[in-house]
CHARMM internal coordinates of N, CA and C (Angstrom, degrees):
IC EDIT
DIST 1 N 1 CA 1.4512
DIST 1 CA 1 C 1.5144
ANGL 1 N 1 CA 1 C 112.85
DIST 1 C 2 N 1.1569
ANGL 1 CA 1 C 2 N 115.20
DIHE 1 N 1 CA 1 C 2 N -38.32
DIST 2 N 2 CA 1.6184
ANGL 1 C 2 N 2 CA 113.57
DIHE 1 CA 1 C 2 N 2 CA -165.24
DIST 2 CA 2 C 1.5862
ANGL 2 N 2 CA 2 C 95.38
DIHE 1 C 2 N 2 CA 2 C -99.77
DIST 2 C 3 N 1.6863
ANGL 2 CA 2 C 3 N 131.04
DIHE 2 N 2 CA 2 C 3 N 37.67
DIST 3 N 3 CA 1.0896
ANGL 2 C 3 N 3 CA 131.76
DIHE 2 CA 2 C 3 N 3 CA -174.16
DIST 3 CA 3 C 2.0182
ANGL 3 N 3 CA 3 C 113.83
DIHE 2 C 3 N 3 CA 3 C -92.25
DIST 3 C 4 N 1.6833
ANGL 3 CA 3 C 4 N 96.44
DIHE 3 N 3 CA 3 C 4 N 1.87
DIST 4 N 4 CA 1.8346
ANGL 3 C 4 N 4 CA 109.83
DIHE 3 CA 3 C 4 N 4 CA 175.33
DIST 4 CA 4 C 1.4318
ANGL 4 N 4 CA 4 C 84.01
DIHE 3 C 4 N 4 CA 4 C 94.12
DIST 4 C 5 N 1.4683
ANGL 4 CA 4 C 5 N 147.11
DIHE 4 N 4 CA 4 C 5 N -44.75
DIST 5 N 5 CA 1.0456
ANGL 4 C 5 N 5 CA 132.09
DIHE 4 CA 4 C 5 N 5 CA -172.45
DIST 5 CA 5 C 1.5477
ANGL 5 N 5 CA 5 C 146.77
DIHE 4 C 5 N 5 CA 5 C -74.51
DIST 5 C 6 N 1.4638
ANGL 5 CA 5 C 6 N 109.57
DIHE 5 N 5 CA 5 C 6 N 6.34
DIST 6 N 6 CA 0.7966
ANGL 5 C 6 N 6 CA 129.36
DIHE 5 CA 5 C 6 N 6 CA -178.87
DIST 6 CA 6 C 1.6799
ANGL 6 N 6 CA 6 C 138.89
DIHE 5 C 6 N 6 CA 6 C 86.05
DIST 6 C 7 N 1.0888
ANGL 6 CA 6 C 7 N 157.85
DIHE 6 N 6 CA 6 C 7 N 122.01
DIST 7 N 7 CA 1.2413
ANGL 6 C 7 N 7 CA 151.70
DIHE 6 CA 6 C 7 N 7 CA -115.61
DIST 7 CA 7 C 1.5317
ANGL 7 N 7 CA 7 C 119.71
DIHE 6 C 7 N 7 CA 7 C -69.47
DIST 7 C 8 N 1.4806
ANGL 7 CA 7 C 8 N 152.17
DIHE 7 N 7 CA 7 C 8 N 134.56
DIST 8 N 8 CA 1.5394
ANGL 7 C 8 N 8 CA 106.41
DIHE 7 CA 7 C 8 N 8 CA -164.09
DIST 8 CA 8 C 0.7196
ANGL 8 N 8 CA 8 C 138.64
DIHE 7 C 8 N 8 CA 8 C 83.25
DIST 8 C 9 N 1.4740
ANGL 8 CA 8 C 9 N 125.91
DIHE 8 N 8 CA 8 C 9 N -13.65
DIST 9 N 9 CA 1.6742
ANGL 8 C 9 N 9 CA 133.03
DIHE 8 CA 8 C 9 N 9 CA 168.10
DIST 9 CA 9 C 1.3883
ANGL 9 N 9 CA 9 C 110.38
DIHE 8 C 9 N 9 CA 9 C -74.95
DIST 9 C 10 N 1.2738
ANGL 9 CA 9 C 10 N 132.59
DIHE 9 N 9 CA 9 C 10 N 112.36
DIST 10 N 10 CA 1.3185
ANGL 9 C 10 N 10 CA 126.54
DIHE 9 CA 9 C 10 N 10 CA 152.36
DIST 10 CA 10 C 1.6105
ANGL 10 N 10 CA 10 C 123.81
DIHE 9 C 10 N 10 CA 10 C -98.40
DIST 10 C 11 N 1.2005
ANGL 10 CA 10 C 11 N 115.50
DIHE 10 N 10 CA 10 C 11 N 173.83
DIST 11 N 11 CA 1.5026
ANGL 10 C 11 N 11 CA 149.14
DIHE 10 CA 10 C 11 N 11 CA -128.31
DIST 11 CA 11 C 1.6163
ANGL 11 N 11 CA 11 C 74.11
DIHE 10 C 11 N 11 CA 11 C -72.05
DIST 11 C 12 N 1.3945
ANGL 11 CA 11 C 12 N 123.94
DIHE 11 N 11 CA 11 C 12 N -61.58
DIST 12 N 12 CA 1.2521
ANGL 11 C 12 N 12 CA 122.24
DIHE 11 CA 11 C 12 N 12 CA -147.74
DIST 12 CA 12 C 1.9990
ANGL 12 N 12 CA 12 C 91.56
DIHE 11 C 12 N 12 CA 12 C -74.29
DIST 12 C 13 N 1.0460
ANGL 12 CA 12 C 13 N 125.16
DIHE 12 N 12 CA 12 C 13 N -52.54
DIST 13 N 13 CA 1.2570
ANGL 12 C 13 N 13 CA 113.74
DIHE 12 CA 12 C 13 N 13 CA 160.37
DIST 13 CA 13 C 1.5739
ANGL 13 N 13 CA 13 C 147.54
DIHE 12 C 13 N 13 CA 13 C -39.28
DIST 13 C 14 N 1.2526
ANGL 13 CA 13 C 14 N 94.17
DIHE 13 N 13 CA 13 C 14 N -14.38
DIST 14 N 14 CA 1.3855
ANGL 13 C 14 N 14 CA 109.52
DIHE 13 CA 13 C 14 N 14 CA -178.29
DIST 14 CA 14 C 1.6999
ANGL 14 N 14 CA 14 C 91.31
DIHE 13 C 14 N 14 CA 14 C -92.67
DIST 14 C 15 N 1.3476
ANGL 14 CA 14 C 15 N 121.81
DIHE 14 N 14 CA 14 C 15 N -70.17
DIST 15 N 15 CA 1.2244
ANGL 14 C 15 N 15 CA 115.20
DIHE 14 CA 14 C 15 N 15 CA -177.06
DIST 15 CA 15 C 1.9389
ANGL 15 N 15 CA 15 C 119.61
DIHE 14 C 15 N 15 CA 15 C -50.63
DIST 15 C 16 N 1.2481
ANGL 15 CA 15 C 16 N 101.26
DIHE 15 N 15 CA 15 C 16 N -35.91
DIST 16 N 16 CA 1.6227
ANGL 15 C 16 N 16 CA 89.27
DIHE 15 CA 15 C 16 N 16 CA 166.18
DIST 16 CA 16 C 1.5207
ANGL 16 N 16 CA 16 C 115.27
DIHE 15 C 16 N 16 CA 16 C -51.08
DIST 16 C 17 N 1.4499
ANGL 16 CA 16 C 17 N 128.24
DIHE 16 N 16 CA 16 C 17 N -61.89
DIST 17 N 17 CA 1.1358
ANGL 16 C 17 N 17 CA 119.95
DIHE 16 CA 16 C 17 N 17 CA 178.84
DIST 17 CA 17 C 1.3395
ANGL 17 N 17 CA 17 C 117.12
DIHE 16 C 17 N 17 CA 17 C -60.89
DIST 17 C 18 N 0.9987
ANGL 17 CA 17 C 18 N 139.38
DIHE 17 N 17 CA 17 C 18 N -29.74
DIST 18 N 18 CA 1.6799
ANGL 17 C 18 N 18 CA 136.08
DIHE 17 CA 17 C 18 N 18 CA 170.51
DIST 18 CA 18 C 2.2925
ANGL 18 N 18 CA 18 C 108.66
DIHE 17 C 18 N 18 CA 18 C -63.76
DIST 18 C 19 N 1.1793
ANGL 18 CA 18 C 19 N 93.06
DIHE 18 N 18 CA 18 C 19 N -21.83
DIST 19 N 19 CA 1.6001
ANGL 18 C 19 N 19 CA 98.58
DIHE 18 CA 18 C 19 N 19 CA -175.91
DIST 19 CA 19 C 1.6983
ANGL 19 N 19 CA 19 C 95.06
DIHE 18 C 19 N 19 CA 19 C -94.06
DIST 19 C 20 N 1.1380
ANGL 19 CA 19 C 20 N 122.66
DIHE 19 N 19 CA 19 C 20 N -52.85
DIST 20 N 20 CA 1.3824
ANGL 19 C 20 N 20 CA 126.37
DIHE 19 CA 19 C 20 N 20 CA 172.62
DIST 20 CA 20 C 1.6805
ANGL 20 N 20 CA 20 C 128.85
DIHE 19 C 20 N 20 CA 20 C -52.46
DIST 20 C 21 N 1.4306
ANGL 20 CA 20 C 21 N 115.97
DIHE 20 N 20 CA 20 C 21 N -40.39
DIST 21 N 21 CA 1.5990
ANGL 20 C 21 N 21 CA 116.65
DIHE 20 CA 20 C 21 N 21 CA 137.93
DIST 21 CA 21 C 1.2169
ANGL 21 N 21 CA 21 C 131.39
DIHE 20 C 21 N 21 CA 21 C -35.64
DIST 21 C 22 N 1.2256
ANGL 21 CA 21 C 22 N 126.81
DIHE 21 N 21 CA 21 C 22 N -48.01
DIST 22 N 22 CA 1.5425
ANGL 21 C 22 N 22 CA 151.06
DIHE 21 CA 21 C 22 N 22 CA 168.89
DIST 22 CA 22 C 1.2204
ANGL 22 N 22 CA 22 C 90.98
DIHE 21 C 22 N 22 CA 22 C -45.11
DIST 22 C 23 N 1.8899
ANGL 22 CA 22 C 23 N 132.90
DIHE 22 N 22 CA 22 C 23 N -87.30
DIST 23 N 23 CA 0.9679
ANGL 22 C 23 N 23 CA 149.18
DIHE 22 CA 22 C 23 N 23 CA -87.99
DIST 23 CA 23 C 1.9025
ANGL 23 N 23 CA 23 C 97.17
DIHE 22 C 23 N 23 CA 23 C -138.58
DIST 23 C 24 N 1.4304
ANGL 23 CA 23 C 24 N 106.47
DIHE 23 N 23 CA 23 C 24 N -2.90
DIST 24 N 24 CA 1.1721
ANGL 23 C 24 N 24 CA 95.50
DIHE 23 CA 23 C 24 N 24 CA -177.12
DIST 24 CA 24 C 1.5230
ANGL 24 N 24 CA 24 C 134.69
DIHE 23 C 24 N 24 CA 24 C -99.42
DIST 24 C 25 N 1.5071
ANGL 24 CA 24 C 25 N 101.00
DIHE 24 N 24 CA 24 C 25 N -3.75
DIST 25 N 25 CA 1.7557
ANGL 24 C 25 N 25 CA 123.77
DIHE 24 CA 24 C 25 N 25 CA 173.35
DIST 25 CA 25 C 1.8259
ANGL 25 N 25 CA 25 C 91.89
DIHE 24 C 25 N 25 CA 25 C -73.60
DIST 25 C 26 N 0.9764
ANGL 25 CA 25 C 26 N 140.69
DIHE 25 N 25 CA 25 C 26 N -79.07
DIST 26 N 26 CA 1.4415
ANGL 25 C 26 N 26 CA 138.33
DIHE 25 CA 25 C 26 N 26 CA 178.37
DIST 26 CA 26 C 1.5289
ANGL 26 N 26 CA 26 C 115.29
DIHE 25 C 26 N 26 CA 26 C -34.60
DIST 26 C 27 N 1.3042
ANGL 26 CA 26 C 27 N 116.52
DIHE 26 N 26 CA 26 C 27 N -39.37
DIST 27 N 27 CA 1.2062
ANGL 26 C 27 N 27 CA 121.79
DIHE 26 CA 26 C 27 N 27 CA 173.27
DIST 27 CA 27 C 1.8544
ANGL 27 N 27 CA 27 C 122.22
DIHE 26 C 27 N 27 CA 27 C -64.90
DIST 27 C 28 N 1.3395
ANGL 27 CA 27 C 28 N 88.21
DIHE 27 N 27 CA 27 C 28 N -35.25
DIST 28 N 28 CA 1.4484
ANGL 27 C 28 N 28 CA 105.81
DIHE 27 CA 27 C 28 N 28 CA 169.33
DIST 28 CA 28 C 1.5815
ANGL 28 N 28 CA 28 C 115.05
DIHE 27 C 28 N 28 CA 28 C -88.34
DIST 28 C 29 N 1.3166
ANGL 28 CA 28 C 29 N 126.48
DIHE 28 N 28 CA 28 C 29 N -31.73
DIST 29 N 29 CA 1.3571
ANGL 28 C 29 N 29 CA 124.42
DIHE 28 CA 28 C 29 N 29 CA 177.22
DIST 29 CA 29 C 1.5456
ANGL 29 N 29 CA 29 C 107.53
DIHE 28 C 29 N 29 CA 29 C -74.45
DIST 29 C 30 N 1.3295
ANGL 29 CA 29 C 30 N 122.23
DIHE 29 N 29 CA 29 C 30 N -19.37
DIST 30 N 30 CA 1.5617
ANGL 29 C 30 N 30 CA 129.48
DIHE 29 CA 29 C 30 N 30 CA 178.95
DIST 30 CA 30 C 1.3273
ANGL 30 N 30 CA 30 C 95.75
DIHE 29 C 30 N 30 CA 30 C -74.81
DIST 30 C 31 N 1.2975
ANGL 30 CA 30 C 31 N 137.25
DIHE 30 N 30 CA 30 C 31 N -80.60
DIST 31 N 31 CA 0.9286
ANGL 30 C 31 N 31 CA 144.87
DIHE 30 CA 30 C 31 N 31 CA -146.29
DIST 31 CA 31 C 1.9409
ANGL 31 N 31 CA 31 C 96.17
DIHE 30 C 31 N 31 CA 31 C -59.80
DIST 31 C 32 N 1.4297
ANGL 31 CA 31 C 32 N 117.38
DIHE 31 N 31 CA 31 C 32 N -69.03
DIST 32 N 32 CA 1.7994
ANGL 31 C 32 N 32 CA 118.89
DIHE 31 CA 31 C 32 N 32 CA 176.66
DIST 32 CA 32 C 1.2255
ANGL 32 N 32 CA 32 C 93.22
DIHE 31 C 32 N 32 CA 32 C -36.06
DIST 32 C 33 N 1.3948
ANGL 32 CA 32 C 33 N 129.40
DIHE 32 N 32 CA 32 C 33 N -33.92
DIST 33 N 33 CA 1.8965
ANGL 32 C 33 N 33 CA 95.74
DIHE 32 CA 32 C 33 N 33 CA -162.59
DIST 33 CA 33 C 1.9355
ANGL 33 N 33 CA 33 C 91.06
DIHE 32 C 33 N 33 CA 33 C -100.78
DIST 33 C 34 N 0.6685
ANGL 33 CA 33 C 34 N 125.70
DIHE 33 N 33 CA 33 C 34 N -5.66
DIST 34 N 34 CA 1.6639
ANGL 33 C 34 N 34 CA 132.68
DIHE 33 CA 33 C 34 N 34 CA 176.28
DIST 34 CA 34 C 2.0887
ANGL 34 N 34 CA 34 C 100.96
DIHE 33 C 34 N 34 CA 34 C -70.38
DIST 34 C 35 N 1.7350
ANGL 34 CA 34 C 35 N 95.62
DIHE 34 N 34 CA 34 C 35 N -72.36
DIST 35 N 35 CA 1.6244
ANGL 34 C 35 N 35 CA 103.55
DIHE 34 CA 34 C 35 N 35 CA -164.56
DIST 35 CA 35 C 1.7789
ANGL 35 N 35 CA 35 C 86.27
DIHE 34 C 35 N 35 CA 35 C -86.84
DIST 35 C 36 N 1.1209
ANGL 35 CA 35 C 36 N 150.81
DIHE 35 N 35 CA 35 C 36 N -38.43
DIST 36 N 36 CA 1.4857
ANGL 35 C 36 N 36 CA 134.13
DIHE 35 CA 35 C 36 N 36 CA -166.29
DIST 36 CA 36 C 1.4143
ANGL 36 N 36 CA 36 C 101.69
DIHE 35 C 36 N 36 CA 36 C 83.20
DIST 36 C 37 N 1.1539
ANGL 36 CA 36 C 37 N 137.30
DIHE 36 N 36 CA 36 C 37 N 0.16
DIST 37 N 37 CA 1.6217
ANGL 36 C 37 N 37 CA 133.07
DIHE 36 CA 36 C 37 N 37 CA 169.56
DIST 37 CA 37 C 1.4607
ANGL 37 N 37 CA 37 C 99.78
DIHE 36 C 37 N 37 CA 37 C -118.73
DIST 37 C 38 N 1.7035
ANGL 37 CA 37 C 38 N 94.00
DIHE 37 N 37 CA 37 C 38 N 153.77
DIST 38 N 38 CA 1.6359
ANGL 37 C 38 N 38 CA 99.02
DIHE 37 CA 37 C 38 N 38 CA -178.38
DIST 38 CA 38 C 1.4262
ANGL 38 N 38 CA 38 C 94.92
DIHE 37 C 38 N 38 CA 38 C -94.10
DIST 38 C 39 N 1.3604
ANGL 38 CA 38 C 39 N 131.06
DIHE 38 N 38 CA 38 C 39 N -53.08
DIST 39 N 39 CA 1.2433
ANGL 38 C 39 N 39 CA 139.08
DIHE 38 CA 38 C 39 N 39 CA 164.35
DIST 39 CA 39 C 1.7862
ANGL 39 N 39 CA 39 C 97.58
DIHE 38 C 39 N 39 CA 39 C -8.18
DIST 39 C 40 N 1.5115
ANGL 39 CA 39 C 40 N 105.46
DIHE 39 N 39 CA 39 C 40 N -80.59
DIST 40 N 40 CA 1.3904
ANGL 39 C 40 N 40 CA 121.05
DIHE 39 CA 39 C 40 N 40 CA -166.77
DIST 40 CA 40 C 1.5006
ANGL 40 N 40 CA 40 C 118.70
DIHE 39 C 40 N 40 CA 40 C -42.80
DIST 40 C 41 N 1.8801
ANGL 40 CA 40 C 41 N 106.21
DIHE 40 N 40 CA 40 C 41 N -43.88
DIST 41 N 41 CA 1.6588
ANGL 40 C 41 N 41 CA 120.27
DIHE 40 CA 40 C 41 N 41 CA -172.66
DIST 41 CA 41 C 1.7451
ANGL 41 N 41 CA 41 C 82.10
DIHE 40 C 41 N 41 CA 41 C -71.99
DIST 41 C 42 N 1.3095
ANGL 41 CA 41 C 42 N 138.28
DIHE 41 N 41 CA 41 C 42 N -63.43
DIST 42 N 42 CA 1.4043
ANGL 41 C 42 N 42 CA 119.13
DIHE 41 CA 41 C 42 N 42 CA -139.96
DIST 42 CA 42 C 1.4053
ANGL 42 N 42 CA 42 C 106.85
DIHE 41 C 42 N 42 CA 42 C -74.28
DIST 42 C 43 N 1.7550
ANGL 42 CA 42 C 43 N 120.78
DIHE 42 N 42 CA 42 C 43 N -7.45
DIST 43 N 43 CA 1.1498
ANGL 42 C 43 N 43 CA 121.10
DIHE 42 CA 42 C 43 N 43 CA -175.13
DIST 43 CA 43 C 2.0211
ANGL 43 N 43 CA 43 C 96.58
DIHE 42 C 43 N 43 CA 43 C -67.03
DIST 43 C 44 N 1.5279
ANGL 43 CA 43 C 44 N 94.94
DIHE 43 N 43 CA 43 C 44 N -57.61
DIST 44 N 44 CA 1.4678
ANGL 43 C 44 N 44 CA 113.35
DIHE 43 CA 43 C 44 N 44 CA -165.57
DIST 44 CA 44 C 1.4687
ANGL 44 N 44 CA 44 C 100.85
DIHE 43 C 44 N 44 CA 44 C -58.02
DIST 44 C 45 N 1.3803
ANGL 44 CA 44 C 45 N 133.93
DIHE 44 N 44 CA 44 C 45 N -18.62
DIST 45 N 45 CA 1.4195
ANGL 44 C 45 N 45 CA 133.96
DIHE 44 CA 44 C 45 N 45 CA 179.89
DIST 45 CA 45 C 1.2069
ANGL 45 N 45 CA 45 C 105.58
DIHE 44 C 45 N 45 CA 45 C -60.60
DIST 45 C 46 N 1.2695
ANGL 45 CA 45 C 46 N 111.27
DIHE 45 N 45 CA 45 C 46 N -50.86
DIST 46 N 46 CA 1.3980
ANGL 45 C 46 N 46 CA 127.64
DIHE 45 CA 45 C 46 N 46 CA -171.35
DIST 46 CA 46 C 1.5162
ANGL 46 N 46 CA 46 C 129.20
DIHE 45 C 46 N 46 CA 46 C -63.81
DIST 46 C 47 N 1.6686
ANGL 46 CA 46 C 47 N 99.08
DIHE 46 N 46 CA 46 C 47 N -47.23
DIST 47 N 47 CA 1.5605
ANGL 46 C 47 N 47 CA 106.15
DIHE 46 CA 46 C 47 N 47 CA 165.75
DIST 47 CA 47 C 1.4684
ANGL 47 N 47 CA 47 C 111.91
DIHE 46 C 47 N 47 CA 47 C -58.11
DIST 47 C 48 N 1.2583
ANGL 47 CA 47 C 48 N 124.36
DIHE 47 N 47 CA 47 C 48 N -37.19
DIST 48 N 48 CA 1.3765
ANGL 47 C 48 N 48 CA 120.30
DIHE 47 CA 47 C 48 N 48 CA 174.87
DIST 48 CA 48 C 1.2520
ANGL 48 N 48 CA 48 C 114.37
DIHE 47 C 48 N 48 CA 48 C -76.40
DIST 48 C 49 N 0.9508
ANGL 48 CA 48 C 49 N 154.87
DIHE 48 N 48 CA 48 C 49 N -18.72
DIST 49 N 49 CA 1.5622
ANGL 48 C 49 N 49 CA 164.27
DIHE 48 CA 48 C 49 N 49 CA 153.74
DIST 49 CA 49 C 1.7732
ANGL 49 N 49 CA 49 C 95.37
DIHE 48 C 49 N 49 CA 49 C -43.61
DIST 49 C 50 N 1.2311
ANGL 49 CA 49 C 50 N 106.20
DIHE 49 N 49 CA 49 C 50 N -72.55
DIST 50 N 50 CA 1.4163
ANGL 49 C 50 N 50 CA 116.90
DIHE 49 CA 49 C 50 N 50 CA -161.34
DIST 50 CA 50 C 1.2963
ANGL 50 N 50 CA 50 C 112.40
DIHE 49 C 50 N 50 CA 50 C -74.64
DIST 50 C 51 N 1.4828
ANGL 50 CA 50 C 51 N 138.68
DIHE 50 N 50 CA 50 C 51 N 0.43
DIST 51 N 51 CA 1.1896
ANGL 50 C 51 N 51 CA 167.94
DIHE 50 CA 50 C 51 N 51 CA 154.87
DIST 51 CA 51 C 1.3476
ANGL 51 N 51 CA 51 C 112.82
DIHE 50 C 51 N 51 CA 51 C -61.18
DIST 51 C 52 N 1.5386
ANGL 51 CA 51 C 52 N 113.72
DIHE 51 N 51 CA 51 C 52 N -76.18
DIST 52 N 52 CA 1.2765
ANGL 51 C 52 N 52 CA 130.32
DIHE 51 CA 51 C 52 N 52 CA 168.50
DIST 52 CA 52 C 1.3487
ANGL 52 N 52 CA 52 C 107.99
DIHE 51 C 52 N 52 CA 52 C -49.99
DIST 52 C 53 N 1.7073
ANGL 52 CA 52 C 53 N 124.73
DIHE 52 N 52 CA 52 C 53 N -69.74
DIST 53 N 53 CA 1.5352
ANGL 52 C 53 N 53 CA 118.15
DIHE 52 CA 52 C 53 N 53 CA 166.40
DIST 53 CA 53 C 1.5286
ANGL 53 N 53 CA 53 C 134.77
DIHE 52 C 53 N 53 CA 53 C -7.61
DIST 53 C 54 N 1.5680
ANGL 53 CA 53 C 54 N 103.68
DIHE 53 N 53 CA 53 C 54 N -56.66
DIST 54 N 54 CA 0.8845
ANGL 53 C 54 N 54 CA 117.17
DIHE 53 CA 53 C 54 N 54 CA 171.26
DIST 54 CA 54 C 1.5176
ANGL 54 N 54 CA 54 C 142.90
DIHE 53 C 54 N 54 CA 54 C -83.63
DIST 54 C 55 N 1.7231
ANGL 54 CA 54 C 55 N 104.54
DIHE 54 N 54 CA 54 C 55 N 0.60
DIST 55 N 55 CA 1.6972
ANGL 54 C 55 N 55 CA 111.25
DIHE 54 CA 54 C 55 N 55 CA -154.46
DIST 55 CA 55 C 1.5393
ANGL 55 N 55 CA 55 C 80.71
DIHE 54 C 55 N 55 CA 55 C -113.20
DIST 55 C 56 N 1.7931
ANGL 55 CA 55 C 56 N 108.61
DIHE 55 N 55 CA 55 C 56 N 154.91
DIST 56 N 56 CA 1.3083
ANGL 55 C 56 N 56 CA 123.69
DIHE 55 CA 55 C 56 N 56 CA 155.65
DIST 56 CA 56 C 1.1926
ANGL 56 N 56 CA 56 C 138.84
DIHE 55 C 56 N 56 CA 56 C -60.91
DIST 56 C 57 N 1.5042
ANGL 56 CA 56 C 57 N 135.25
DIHE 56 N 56 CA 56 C 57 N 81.95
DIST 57 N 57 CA 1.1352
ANGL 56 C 57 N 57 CA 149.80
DIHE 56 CA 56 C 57 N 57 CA -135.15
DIST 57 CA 57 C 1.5722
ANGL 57 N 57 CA 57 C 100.85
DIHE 56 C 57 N 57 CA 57 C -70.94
DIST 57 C 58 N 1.5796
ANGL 57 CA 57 C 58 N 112.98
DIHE 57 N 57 CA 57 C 58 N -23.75
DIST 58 N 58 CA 1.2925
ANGL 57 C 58 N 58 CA 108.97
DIHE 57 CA 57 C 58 N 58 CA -178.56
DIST 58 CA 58 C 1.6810
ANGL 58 N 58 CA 58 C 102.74
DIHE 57 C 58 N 58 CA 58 C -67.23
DIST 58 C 59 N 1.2719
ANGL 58 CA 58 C 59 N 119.34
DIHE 58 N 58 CA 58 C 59 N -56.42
DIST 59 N 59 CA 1.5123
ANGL 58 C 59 N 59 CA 128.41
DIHE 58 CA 58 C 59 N 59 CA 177.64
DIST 59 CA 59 C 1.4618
ANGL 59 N 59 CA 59 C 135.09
DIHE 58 C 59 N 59 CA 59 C -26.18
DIST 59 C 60 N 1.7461
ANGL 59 CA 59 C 60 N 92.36
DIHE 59 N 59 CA 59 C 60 N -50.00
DIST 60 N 60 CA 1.4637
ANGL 59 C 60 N 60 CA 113.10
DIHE 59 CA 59 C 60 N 60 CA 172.70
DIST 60 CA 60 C 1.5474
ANGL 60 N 60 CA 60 C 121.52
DIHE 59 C 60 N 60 CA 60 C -77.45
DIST 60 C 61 N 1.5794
ANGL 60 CA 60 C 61 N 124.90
DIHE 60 N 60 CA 60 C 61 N -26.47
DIST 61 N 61 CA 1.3848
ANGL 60 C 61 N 61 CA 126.79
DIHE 60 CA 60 C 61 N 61 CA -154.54
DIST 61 CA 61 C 1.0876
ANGL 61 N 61 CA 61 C 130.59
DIHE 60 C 61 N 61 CA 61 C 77.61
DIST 61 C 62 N 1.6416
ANGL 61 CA 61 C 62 N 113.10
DIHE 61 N 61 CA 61 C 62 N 18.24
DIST 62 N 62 CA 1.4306
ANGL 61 C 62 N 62 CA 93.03
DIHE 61 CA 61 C 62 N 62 CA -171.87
DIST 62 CA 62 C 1.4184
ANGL 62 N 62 CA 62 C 111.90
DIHE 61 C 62 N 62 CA 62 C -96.06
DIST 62 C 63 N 1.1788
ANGL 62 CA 62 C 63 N 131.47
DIHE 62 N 62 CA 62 C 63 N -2.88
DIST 63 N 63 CA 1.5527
ANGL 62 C 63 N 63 CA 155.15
DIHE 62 CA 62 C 63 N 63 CA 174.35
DIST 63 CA 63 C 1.4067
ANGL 63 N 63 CA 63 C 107.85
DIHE 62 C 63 N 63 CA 63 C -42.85
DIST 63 C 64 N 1.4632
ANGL 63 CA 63 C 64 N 110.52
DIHE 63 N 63 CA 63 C 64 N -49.75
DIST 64 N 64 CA 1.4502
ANGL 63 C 64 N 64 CA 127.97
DIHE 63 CA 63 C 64 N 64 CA 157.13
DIST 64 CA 64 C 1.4061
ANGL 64 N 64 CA 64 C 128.72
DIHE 63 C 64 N 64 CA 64 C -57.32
DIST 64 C 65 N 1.3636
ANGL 64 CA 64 C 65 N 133.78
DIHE 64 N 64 CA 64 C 65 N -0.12
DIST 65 N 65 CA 0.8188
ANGL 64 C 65 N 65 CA 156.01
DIHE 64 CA 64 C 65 N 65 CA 148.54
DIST 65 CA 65 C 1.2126
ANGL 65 N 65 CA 65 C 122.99
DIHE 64 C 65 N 65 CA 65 C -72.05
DIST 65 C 66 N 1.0344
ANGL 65 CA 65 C 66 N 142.67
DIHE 65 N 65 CA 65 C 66 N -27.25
DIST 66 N 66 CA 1.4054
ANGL 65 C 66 N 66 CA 156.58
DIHE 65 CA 65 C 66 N 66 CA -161.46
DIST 66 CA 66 C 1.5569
ANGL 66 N 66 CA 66 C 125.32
DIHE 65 C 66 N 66 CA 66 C 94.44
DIST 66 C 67 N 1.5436
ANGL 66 CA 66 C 67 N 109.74
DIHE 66 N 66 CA 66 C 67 N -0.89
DIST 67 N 67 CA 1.6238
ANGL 66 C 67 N 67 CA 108.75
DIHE 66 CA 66 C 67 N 67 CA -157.41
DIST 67 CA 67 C 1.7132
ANGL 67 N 67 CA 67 C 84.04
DIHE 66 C 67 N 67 CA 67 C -84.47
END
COOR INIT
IC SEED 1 N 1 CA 1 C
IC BUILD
């Protein structure tokens, strides 16, 4: 708990957001050249953020990835 990160954070959460920093200018440059609005890409940045946030990283594979 007293790790700065807030209560509830586990290991695999911590590394999503450290892989998602990395990973989120591309995520956003895909999407602007996909929708042509920045408005539109930072919306779609976000749904994927909060997507990932929420999904079992063991399930998906992305663990294997490094995130």
């Amino acid at each position: 708990m007293g790790d700065g990160h807030g209560p509830g954070r586990s290991e695999q959460e911590d590394s999503l957001g450290a892989g998602w920093e990395e990973h989120r200018p591309a995520v956003s440059g895909v999407a602007y050249r996909l929708l042509g609005s920045v408005a539109d890409a930072e919306d779609v940045t976000q749904d994927v953020w909060l997507r990932a946030a929420g999904a079992d990283l063991q399930d998906i594979g992305v663990c294997g990835l490094g995130w």
